[in-house]
C-alpha positions as CSV (number, residue, x, y, z in Angstrom):
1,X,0.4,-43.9,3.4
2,X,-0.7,-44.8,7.1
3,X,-2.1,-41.8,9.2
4,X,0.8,-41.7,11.5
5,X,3.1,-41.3,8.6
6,X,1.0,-39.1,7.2
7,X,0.9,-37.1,10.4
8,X,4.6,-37.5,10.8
9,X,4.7,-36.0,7.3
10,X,2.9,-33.2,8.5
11,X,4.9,-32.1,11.8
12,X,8.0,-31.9,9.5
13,X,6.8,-29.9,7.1
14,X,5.7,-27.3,10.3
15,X,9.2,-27.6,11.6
16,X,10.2,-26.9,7.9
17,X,8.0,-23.8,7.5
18,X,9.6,-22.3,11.0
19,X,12.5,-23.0,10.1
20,X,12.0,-21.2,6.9
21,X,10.2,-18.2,9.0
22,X,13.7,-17.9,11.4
23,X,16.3,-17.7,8.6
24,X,13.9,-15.1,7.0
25,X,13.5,-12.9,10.1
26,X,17.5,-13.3,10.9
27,X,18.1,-12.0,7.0
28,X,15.4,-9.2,7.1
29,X,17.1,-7.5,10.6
30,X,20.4,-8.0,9.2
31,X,19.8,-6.4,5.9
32,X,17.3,-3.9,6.6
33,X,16.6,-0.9,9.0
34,X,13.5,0.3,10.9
35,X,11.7,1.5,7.6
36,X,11.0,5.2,7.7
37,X,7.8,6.5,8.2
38,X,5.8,3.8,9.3
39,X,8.1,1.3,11.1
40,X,9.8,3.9,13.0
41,X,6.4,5.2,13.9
42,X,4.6,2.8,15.8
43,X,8.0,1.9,17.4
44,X,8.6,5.4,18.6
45,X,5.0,5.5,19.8
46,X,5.5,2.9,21.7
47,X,8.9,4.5,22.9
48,X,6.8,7.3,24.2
49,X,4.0,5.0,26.1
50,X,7.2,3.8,27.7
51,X,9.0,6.7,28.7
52,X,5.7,8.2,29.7
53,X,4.8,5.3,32.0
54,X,1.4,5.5,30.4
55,X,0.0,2.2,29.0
56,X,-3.3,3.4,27.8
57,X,-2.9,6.2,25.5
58,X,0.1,6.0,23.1
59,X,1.5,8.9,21.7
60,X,3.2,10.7,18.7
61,X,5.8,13.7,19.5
62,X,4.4,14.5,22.5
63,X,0.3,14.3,21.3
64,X,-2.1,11.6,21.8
65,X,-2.0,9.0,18.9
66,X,-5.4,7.9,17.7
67,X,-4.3,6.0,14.7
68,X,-3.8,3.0,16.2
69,X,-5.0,0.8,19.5
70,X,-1.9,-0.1,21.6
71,X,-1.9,-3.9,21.4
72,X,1.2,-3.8,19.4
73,X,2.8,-1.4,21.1
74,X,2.2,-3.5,24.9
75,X,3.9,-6.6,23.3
76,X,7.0,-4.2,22.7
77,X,7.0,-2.7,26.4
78,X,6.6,-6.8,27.4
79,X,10.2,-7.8,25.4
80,X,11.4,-4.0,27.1
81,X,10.3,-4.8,30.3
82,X,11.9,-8.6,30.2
83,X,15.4,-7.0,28.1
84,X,15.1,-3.3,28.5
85,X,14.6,-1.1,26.1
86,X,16.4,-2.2,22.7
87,X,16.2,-2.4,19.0
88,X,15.7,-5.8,18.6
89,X,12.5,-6.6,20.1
90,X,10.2,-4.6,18.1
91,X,11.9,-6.3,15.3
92,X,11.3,-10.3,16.5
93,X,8.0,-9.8,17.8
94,X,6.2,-10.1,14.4
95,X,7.7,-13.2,13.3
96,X,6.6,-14.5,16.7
97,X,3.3,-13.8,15.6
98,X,4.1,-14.9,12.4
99,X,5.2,-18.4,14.3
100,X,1.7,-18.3,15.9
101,X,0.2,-18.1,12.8
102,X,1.5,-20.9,10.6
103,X,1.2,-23.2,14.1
104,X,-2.9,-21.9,14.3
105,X,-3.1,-23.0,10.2
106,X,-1.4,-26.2,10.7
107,X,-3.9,-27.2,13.8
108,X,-7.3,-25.6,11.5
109,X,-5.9,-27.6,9.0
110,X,-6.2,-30.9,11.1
111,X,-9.8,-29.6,12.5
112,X,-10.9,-28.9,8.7
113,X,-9.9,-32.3,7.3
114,X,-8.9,-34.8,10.2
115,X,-8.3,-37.2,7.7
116,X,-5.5,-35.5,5.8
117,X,-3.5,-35.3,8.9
118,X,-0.2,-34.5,6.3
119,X,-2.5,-31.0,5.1
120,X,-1.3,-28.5,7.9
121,X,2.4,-29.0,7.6
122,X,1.5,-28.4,3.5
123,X,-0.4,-25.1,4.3
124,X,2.1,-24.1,6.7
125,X,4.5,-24.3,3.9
126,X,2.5,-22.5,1.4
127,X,1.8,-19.7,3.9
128,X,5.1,-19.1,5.0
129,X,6.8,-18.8,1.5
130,X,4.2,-16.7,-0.3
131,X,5.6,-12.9,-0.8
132,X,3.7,-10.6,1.0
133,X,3.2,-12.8,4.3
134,X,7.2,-13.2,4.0
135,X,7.3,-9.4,4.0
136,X,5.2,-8.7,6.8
137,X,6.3,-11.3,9.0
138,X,9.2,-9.2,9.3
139,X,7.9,-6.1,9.0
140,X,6.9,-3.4,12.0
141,X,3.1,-3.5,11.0
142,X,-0.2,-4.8,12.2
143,X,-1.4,-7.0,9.8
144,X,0.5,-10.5,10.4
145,X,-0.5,-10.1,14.2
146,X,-4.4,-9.3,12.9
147,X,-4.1,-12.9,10.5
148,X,-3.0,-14.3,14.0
149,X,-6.3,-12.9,15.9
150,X,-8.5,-14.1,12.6
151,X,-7.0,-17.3,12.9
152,X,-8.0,-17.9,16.7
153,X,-11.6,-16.6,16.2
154,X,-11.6,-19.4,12.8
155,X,-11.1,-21.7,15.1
156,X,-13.4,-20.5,17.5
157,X,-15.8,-20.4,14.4
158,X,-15.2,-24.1,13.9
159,X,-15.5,-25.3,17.5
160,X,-18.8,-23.6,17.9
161,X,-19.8,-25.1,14.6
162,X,-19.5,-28.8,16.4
163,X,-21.2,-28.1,19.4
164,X,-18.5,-26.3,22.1
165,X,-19.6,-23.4,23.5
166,X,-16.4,-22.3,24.2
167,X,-15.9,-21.5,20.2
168,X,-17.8,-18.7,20.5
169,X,-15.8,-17.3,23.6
170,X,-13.0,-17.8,21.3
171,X,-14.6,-16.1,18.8
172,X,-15.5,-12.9,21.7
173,X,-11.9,-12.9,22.1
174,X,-10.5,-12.6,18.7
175,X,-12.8,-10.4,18.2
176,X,-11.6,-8.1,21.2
177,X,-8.3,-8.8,20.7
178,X,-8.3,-7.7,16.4
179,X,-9.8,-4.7,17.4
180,X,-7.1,-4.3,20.1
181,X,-4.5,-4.8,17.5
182,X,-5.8,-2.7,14.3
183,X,-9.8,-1.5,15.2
184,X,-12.7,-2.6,13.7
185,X,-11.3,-4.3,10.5
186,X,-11.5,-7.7,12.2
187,X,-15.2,-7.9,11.9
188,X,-15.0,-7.8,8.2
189,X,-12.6,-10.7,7.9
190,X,-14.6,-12.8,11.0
191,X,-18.5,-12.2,10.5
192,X,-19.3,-13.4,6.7
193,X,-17.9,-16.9,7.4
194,X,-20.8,-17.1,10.2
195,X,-23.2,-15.3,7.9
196,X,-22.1,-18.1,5.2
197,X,-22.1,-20.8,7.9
198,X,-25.0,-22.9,6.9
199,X,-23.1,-23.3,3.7
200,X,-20.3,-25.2,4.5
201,X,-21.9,-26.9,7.6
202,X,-25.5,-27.6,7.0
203,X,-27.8,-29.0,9.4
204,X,-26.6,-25.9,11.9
205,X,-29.7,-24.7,14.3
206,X,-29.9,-21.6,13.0
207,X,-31.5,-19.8,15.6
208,X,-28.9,-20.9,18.7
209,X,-25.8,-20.4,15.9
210,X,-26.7,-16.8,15.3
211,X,-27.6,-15.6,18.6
212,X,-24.0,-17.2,20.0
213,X,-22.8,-15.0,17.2
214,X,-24.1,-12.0,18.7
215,X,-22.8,-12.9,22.1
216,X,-19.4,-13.4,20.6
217,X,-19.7,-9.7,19.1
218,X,-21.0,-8.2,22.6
219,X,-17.9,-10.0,24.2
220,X,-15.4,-8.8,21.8
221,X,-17.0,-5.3,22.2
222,X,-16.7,-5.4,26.2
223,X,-12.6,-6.5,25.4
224,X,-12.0,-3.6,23.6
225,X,-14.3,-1.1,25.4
226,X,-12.3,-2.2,28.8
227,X,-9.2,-0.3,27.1
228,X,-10.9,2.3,24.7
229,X,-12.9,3.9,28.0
230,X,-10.0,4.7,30.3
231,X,-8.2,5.3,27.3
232,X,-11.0,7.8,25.9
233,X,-10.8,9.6,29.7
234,X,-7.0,10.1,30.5
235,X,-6.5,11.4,26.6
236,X,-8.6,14.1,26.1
237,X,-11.6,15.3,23.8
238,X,-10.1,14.9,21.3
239,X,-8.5,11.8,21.6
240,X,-11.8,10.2,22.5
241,X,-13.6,11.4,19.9
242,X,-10.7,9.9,17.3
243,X,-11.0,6.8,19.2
244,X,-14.7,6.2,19.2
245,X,-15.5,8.2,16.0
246,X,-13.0,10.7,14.5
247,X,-10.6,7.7,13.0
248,X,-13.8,5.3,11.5
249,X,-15.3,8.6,9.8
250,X,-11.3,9.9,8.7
251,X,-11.1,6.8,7.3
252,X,-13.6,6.8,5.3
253,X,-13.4,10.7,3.8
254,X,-9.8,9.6,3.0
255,X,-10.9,6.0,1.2
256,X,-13.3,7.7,-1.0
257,X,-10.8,11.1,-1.5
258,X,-7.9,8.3,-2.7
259,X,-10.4,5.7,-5.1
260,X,-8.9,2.9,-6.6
261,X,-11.0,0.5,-8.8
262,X,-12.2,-2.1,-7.7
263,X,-10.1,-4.5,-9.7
264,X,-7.0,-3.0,-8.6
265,X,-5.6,-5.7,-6.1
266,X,-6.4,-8.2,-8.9
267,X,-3.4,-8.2,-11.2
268,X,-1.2,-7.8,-7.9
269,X,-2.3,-11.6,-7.1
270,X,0.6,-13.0,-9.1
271,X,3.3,-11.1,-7.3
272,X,1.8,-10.8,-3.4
273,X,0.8,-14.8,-3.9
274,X,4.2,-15.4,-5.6
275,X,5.5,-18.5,-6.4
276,X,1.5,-19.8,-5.9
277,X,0.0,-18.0,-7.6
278,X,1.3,-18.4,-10.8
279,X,2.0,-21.9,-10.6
280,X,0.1,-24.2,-13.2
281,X,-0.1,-27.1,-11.1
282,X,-2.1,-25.1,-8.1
283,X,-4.7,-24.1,-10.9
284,X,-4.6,-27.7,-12.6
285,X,-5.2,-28.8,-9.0
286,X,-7.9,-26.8,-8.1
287,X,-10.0,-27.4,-11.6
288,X,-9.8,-31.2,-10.6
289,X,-10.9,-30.9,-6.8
290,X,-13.8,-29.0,-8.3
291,X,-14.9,-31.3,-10.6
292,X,-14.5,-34.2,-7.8
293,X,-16.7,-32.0,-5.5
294,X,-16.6,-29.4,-2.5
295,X,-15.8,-30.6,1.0
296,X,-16.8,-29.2,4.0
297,X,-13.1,-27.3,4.7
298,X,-13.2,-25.7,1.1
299,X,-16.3,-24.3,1.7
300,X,-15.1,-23.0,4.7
301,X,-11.9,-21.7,2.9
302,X,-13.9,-19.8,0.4
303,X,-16.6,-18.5,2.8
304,X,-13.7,-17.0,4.7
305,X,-11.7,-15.7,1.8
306,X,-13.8,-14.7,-1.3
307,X,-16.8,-12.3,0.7
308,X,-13.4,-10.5,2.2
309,X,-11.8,-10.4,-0.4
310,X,-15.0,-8.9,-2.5
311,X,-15.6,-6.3,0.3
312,X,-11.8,-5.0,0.2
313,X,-12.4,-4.7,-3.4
314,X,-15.3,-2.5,-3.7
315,X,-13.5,-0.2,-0.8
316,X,-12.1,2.4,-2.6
317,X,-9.1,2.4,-0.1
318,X,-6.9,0.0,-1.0
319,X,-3.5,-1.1,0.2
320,X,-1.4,-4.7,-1.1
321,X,-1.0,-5.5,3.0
322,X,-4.7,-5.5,3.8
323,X,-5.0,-8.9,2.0
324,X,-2.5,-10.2,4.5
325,X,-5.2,-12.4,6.8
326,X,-6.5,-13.5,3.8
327,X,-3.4,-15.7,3.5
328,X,-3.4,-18.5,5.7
329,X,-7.5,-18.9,4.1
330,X,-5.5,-19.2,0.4
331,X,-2.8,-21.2,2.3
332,X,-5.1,-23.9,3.4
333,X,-7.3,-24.1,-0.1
334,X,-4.2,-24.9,-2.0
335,X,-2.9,-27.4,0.2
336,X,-6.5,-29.3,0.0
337,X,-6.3,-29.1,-3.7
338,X,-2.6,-30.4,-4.0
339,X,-3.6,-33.4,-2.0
340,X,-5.3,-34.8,-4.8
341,X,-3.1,-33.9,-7.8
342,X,0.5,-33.5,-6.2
343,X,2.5,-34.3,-9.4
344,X,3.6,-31.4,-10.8
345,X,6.9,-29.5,-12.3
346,X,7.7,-25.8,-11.1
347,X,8.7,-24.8,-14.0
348,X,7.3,-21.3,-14.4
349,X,8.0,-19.8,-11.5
350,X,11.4,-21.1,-11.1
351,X,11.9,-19.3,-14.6
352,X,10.5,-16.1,-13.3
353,X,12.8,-16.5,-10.2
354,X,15.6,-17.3,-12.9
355,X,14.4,-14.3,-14.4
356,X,14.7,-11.8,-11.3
357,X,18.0,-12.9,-10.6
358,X,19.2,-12.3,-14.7
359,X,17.9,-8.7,-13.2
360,X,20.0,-8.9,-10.6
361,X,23.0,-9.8,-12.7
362,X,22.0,-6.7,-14.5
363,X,22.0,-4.2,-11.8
364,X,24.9,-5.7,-10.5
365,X,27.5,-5.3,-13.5
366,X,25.5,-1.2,-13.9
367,X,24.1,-2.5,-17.2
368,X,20.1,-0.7,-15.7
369,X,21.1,2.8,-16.5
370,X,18.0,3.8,-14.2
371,X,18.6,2.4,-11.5
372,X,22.2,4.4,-10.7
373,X,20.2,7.3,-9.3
374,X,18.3,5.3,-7.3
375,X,20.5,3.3,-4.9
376,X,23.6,4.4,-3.2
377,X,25.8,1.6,-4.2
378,X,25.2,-1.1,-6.9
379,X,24.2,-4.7,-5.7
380,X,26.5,-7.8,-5.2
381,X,26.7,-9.8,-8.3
382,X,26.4,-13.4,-6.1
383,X,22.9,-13.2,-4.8
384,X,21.5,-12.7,-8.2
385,X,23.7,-15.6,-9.8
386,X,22.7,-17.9,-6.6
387,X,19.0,-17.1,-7.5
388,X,19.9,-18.4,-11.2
389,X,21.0,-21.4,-9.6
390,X,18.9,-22.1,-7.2
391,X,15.9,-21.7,-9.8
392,X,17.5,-24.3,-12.3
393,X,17.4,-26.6,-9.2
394,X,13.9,-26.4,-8.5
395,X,13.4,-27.3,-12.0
396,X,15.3,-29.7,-12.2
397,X,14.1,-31.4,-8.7
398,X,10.3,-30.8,-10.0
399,X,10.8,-32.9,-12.7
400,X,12.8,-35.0,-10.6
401,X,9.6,-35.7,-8.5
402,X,10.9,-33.7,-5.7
403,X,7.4,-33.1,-3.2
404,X,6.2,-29.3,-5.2
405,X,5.0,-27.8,-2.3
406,X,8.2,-28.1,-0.4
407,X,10.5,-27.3,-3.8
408,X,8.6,-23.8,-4.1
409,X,8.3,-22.7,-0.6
410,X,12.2,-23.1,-0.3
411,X,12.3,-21.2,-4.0
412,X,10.2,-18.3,-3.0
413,X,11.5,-18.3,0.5
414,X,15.4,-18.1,-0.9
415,X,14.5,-15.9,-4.0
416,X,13.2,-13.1,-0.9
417,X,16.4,-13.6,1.1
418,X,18.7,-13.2,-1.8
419,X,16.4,-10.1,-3.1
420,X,17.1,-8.8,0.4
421,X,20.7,-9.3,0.3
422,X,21.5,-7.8,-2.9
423,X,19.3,-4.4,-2.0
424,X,21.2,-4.5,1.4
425,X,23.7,-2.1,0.4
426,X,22.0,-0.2,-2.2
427,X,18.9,0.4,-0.2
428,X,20.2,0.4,3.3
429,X,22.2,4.0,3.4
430,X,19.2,5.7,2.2
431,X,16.6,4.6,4.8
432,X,18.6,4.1,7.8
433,X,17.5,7.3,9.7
434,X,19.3,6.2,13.2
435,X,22.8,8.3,12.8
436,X,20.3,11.6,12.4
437,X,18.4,10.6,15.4
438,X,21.2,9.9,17.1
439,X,22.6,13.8,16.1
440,X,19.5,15.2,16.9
441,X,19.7,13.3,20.5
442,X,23.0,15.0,20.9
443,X,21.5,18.9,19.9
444,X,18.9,18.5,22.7
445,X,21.3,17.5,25.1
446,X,22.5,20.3,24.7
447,X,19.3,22.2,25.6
448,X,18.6,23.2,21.7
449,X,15.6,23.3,20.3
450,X,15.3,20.9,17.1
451,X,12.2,21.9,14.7
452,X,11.4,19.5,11.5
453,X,10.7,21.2,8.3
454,X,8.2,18.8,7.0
455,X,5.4,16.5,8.1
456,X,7.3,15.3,11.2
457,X,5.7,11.2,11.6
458,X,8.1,11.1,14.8
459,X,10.0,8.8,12.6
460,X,13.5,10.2,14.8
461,X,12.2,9.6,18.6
462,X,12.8,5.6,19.2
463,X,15.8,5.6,17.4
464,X,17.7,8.6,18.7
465,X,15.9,7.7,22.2
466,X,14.5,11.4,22.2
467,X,12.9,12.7,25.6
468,X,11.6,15.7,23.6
469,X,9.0,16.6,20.6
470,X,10.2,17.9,17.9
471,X,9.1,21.1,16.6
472,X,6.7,20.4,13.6
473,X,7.2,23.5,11.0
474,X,5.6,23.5,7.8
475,X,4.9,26.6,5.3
476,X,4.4,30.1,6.7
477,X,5.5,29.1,10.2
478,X,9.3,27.9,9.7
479,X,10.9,31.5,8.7
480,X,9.4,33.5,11.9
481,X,10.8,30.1,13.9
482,X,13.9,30.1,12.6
483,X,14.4,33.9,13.0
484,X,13.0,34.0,16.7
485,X,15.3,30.7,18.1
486,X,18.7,31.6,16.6
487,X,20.3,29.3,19.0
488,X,17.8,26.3,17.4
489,X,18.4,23.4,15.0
490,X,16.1,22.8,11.9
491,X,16.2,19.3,10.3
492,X,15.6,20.3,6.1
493,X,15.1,17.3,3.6
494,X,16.6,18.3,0.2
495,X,15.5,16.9,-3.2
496,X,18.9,15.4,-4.1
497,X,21.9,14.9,-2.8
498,X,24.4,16.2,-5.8
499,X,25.7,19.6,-3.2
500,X,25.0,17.8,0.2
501,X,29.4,18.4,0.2
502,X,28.8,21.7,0.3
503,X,26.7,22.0,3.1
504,X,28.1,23.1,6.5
505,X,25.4,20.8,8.8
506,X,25.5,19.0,12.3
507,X,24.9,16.0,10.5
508,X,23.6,15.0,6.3
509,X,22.9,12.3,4.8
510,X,20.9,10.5,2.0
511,X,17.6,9.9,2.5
512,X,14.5,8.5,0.8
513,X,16.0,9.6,-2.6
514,X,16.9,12.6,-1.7
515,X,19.2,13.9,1.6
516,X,18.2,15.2,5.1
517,X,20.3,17.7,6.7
518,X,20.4,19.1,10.3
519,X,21.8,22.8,10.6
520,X,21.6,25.3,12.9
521,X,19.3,28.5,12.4
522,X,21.1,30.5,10.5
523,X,22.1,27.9,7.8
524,X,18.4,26.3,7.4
525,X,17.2,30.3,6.7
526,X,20.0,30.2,4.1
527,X,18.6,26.8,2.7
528,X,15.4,28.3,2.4
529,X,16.7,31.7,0.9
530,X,18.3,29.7,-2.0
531,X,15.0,27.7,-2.3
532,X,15.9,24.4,-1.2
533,X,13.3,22.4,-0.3
């Protein structure tokens, strides 16, 4: 194969991957809601920057927010500021990062092996179908726009690595920028590949490499430090403190109060990495491409991904989406090792798909006596026999010599749509939180107070477009509320939903598995009377 065909190759494979990444993102805001808490968290703090007018200090119900730096939160005020304030923005800017991403992998995939020029459009692919980047690339979380900023400072890494200076501005940057986006986290996923670099580029002067290292540091340190000072004045005490030490220390109290072992994100590999992961032919490939010999990009790929991936490990905190930027490093190993050794079926995971949508089937026809509590409405019986389908094509168009890498990135890439579809119905009702933020918009129009009796993660404010806090009442506090604002309205989450009928409310619903109710005064004492909870 010439270069130019091979390079050809690779540009289509790109458009394929993007192509994959639209229809995913047009089936995730179709099928799903803003996820309660956390989705409809950091959009409604962003909401409240906005109404505020304040750009520097984002907020929760009304209180400085120290969770999070406001990176995210500005691109959403960009798409408002372009459309006005809507739904849909907050929902497309993360596959636009996600875009970003698999365009960065394809180009460090040309600067890792120039002559593979078919390798990026491969890794693209691999990236963009494995499970939990699919997820997250439409998903209202940080850590698909944190892969992005890891990305640009690898390829910073690797220009500074042949001599441009400029690499390690890049590297400064992405730096700045990560800890813009999600804090200090990006250090751990950007320093040991320098640390490791006169591994997998030897012959580096040492001296000169290091020290631009250091520079790289001090400028992503003065990119962040421009926002956290301003920030740390107009919020408070408090909320400079949280910025500059409360969160890093909170952090860590509440990794080592919540321990995990360290093995624990092990056996999740199969199903984050899914269909890769457990594909014979990736592992087949990989034991040949070691035995041939370790070139320059693999040692980069591991240098980035296994110290990372060792350091999340022995955290005690542990969360599946903190691997996220870890991907496109997995992405561009396997597509390396395929290169070699491209000639394989897909036969196991296309039977595990097959198997998934048997489950389907299943839920479908109410045979998964479990599962009837637990959804408000039983799945479609069609996605789950498309999956079937679909997965008995892959198989046979593996061993129909059908290119693997593009026959599982559109299996794993379908079998997360169709998983989507079915749950849309089931799911849906009980997460969708907008027609009781909507009610609770109308109560304080009216000039009513509206208290929430329970951890209140302003989950109600973007939605409903609230101008107000909620009242957060928790234990001992809500009866003397309740009896001294007779005129307020109480939001009450209930267990189940089984008497929800018989409860006179402004608005009910399910929610979460249970039901959330909004009631005047009088009624939410009554609630609490009958011990409700």
């Amino acid at each position: 194969m010439t270069y130019r065909t091979s390079s050809a190759n690779g540009r289509g494979a790109l458009f394929a991957s993007l192509a994959l990444l639209v229809i995913l993102a047009v089936v995730a805001i179709a099928t799903r809601p803003l996820a309660p808490i956390d989705e409809t968290r950091y959009v409604s703090a962003a909401w409240e920057m906005w109404l505020r007018g304040d750009f520097l200090v984002p907020f929760k119900n009304g209180e400085p927010y120290s969770h999070k730096p406001p990176f995210m939160f500005w691109m959403f005020h960009a798409g408002w500021a372009l459309f006005g304030v809507n739904d849909w923005w907050p929902r497309l800017v993360l596959p636009l990062f996600s875009a970003g991403a698999l365009l960065l992998t394809y180009l460090l995939a040309r600067r890792l092996w120039p002559q593979h020029a078919s390798l990026g459009g491969q890794a693209s692919l691999v990236l963009v179908s494995a499970l939990l980047w699919i997820v997250f690339s439409t998903s209202v979380m940080f850590d698909v726009m944190l892969a992005f900023w890891v990305l640009f400072g690898m390829h910073g890494v690797l220009a500074a690595s042949d001599g441009k200076r400029r690499g390690f501005a890049m590297l400064g940057i992405a730096i700045g920028m990560g800890v813009l986006t999600k804090g200090p986290v990006i250090l751990l996923h950007l320093l040991p590949v320098t640390v490791l670099a006169l591994w997998w580029n030897p012959g580096l002067r040492w001296g000169r490499w290091f020290g631009g290292v250091v520079l790289a540091v001090l400028l992503g340190a003065a990119i962040a430090l421009a926002w956290a000072i301003p920030a740390g004045m107009a919020g408070g005490e408090a909320y400079r403190n949280a910025i500059f030490w409360g969160q890093t220390a909170n952090r860590m109290v509440e990794s080592f109060a919540h321990r995990r072992p360290f093995w624990w994100y092990l056996p999740l590999l199969p199903l984050l990495l899914f269909p890769w992961f457990v594909w014979p032919g990736l592992w087949k490939a990989l034991a040949h491409h070691r035995k041939l010999g370790l070139d320059r990009g693999t040692r980069f790929c591991l240098a980035w991904m296994l110290p990372v991936f060792v350091a999340f490990s022995f955290i005690s905190g542990k969360q599946p989406h903190y691997l996220v930027p870890l991907f496109p490093a997995f992405a561009l190993l396997a597509a390396r090792v395929l290169a070699d050794r491209s000639s394989f079926g897909v036969g196991l995971p296309a039977l595990l798909a097959a198997a998934l949508g048997g489950v389907l089937i299943l839920a479908a026809s109410g045979q998964i006596a479990a599962l009837h509590d637990q959804v408000a409405a039983l799945p479609p019986v069609w996605p789950g026999v498309l999956l079937v389908l679909l997965s008995l094509m892959a198989w046979v168009a593996g061993r129909r010599g059908f290119p693997p890498v593009l026959n599982l990135a559109l299996l794993g890439a379908s079998m997360l749509a169709l998983l989507q579809l079915a749950a849309m119905r089931s799911v849906e009702p009980l997460y969708d939180i907008k027609p009781m933020a909507l009610a609770i918009k109308q109560v304080q129009d009216e000039g009513r107070m509206v208290a929430n009796l329970a951890t209140y993660h302003a989950q109600y404010q973007f939605l409903g477009r609230l101008e107000a806090p909620l009242v957060e009442l928790r234990g001992a506090d809500v009866v003397p509320w309740l009896a001294t604002h007779p005129e307020g309205y109480a939001v009450i989450y209930l267990k189940d939903s089984q008497n929800l009928d018989a409860i006179s409310a402004r608005h009910k619903q399910a929610y979460r598995g249970g039901a959330a109710v909004l009631v005047d005064a009088r009624t939410a004492a009554g609630l609490l009377a009958a011990h409700v909870e």
